[in-house]
C-alpha positions as CSV (number, residue, x, y, z in Angstrom):
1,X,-7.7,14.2,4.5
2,X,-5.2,14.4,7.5
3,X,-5.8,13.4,11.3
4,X,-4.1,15.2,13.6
5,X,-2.3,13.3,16.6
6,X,-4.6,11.9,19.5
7,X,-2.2,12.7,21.8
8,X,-2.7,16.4,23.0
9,X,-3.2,18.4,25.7
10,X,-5.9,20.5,27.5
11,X,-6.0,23.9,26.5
12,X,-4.8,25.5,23.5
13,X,-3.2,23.0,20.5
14,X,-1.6,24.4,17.4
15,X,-1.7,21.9,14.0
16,X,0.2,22.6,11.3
17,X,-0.6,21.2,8.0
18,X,1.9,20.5,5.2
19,X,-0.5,20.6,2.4
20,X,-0.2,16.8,1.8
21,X,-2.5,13.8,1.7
22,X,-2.4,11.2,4.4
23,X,1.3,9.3,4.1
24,X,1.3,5.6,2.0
25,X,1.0,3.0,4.4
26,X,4.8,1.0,5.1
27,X,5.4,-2.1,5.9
28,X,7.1,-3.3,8.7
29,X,11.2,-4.0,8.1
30,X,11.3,-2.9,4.0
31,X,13.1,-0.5,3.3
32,X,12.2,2.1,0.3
33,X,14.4,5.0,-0.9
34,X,11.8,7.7,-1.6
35,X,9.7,9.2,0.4
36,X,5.9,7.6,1.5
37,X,4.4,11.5,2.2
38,X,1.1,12.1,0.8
39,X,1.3,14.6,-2.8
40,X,0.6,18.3,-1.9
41,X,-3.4,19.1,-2.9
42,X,-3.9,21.2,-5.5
43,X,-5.0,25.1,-5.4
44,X,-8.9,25.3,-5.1
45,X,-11.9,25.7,-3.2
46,X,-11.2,23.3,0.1
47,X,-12.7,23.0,3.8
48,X,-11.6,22.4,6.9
49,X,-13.8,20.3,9.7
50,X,-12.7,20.6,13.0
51,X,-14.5,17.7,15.4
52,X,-14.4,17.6,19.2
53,X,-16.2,14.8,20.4
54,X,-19.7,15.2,18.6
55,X,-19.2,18.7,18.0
56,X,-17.9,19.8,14.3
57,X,-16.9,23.4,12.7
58,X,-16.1,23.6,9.2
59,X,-14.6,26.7,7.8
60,X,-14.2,26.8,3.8
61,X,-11.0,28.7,2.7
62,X,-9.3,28.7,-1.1
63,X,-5.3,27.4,-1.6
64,X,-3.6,29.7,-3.9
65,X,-1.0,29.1,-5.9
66,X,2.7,30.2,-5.8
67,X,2.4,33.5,-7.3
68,X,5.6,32.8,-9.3
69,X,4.7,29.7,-10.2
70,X,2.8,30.3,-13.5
71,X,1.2,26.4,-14.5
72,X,-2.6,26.4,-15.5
73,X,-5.0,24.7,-13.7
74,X,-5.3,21.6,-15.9
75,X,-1.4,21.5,-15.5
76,X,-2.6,21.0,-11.5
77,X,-5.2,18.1,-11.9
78,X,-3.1,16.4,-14.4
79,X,-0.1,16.3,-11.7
80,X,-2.8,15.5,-8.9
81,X,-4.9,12.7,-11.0
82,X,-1.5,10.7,-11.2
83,X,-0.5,11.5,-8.1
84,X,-3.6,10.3,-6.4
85,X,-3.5,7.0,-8.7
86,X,0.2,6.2,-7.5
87,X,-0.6,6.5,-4.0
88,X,-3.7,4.3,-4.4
89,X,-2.1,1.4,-6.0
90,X,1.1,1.3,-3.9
91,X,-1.4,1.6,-0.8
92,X,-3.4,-1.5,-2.4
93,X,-0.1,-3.2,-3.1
94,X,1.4,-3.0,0.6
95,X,-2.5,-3.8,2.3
96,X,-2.0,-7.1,-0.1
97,X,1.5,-8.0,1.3
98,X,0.3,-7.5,4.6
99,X,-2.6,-9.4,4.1
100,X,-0.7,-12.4,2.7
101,X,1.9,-12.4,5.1
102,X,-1.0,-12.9,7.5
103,X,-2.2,-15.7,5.7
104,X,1.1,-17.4,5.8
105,X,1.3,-17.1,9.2
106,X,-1.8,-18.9,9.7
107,X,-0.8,-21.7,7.2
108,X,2.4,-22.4,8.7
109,X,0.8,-22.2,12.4
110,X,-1.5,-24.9,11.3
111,X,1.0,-27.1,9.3
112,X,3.1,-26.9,12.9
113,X,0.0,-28.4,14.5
114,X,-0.1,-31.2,12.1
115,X,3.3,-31.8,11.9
116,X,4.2,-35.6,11.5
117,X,0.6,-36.8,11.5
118,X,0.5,-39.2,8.2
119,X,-3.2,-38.8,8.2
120,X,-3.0,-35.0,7.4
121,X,0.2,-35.3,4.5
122,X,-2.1,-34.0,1.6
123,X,-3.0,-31.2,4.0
124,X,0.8,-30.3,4.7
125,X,1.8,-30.6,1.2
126,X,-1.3,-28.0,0.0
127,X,0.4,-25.9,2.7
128,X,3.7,-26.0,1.7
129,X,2.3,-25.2,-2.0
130,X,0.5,-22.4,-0.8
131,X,3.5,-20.6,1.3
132,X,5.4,-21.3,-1.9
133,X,3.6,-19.6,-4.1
134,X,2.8,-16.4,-1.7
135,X,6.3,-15.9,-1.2
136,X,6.9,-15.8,-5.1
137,X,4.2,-13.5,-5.5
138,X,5.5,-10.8,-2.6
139,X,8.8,-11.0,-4.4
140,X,7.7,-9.8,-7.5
141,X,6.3,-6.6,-5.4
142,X,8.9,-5.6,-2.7
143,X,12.5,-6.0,-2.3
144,X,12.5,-7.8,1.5
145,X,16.2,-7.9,1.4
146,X,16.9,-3.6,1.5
147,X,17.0,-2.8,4.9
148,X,18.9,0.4,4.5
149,X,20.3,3.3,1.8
150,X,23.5,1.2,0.5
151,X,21.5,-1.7,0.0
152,X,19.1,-0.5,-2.9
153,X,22.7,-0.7,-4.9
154,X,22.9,-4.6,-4.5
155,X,19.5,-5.1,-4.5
156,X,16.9,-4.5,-7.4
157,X,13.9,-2.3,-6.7
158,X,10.1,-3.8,-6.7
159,X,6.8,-3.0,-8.1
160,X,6.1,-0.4,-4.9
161,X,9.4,0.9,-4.9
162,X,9.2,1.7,-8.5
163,X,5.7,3.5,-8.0
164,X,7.2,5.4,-5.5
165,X,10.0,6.4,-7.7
166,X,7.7,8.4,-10.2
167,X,5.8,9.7,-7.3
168,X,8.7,11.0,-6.4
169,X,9.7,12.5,-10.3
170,X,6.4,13.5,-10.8
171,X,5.1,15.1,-7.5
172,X,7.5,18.5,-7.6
173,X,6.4,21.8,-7.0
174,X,6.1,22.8,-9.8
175,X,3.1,20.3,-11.7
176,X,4.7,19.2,-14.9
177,X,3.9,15.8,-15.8
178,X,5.3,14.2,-18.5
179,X,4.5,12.0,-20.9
180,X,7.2,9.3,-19.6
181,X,5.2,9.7,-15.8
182,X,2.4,8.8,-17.4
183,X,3.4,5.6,-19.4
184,X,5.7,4.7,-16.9
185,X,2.7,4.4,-14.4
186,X,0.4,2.5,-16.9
187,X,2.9,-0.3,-17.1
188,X,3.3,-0.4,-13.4
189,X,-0.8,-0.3,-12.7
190,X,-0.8,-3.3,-15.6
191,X,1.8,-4.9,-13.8
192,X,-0.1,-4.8,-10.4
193,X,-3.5,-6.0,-11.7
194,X,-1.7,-9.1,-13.1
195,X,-0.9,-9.5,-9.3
196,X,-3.5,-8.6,-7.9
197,X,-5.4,-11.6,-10.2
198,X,-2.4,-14.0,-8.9
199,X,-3.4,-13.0,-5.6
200,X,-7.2,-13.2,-5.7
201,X,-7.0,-16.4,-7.8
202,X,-5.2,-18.3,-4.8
203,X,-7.1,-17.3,-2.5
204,X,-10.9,-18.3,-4.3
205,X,-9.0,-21.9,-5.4
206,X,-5.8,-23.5,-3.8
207,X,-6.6,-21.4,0.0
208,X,-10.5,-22.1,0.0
209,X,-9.6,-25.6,-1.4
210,X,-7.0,-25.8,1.8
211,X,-10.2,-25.1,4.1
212,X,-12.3,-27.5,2.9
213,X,-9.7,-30.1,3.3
214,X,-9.4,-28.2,6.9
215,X,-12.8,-29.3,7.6
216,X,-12.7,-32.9,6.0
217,X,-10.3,-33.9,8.7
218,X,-11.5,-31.6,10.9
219,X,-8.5,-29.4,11.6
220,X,-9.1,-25.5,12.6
221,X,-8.9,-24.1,9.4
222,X,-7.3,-20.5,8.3
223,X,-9.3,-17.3,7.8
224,X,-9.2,-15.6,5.0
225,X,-6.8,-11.9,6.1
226,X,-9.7,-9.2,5.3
């Protein structure tokens, strides 16, 4: 599914569509070498829905493949099933970041509030254990410190950037997935649920455990990103 551009203008508007999925979201100031583009859909049955305001068209219409291109149909879905699972996680993975950062924010707003108050020291040291521990867990999933081509030399690549890698390996024109692709993205899915857990298991017991103390000393306490 793609969305064309809000911004156009009365009269007649020509779209054109690449063939790709909707583009993994970014986030602000990493830098990935790869590219975040959507993989190509495979060749099948498809429609197109066209919506203006409350009115819709849809129109069905059939993707061919390259003539000279002579893969099978299961040799399609297999490319497309991994494709579709690499662009899932790494969009789960950069949600989470952004979602954490936001939490961090919030925590250290709050800890700047309390600042010097000997009365709220448990709070600020739950804080400070807290912003430690997301910042460990972000490392382990981007690399912060690239901020441009060279510097994916002097600095090692994260769990995204190395999703995005085999997306990039595996999503050529030509479908041919390998058996590497595919092990190669099991130990990276493994590799994010056991972040994922980290994640989840701070926020149900050292973040809701920071709140409560929030309210016992009834300080504004900080919402949980959605």
């Amino acid at each position: 599914t793609r969305r064309s551009s809000d911004l156009v203008k009365k009269g007649l508007n020509r779209f054109v569509w690449d063939l790709r999925r909707m583009n993994m979201p970014t986030i602000d100031n990493v830098y990935i070498e790869g590219s975040y583009e959507g993989g190509k859909i495979a060749p099948g049955n498809y429609t197109i829905t066209l919506k203006i305001d409350d009115v819709e068209q849809t129109v069905p219409f059939v993707l061919n493949a390259d003539p000279r291109n002579k893969s099978t149909a299961s040799e399609y879905a297999k490319q497309d099933e991994l494709l579709k699972s690499i662009e899932t996680d790494v969009a789960d993975i950069h949600v989470a970041v952004v979602r954490m950062r936001n939490l961090s924010k919030q925590v250290q707003s709050l800890m700047d509030l309390i600042d010097g108050d000997k009365s709220k020291e448990e709070l600020v040291k739950q804080g400070k254990s807290i912003l430690e521990k997301v910042t460990k867990w972000e490392e382990q999933l981007i690399q912060s410190k690239s901020q441009s081509y060279d510097d994916v030399i002097n600095f090692v690549n994260k769990l995204s950037a190395n999703y995005i890698f085999v997306h990039g390996e595996a999503g050529g024109n030509i479908p041919y997935v390998t058996a590497g692709h595919q092990l190669r993205f099991n130990e990276l899915h493994e590799e994010w649920m056991l972040y994922k857990n980290q994640m989840d298991q701070l926020l149900k017991t050292e973040v809701s455990t920071f709140n409560e103390l929030c309210k016992t000393l009834k300080v504004e306490h900080v919402m949980l990103p959605e």
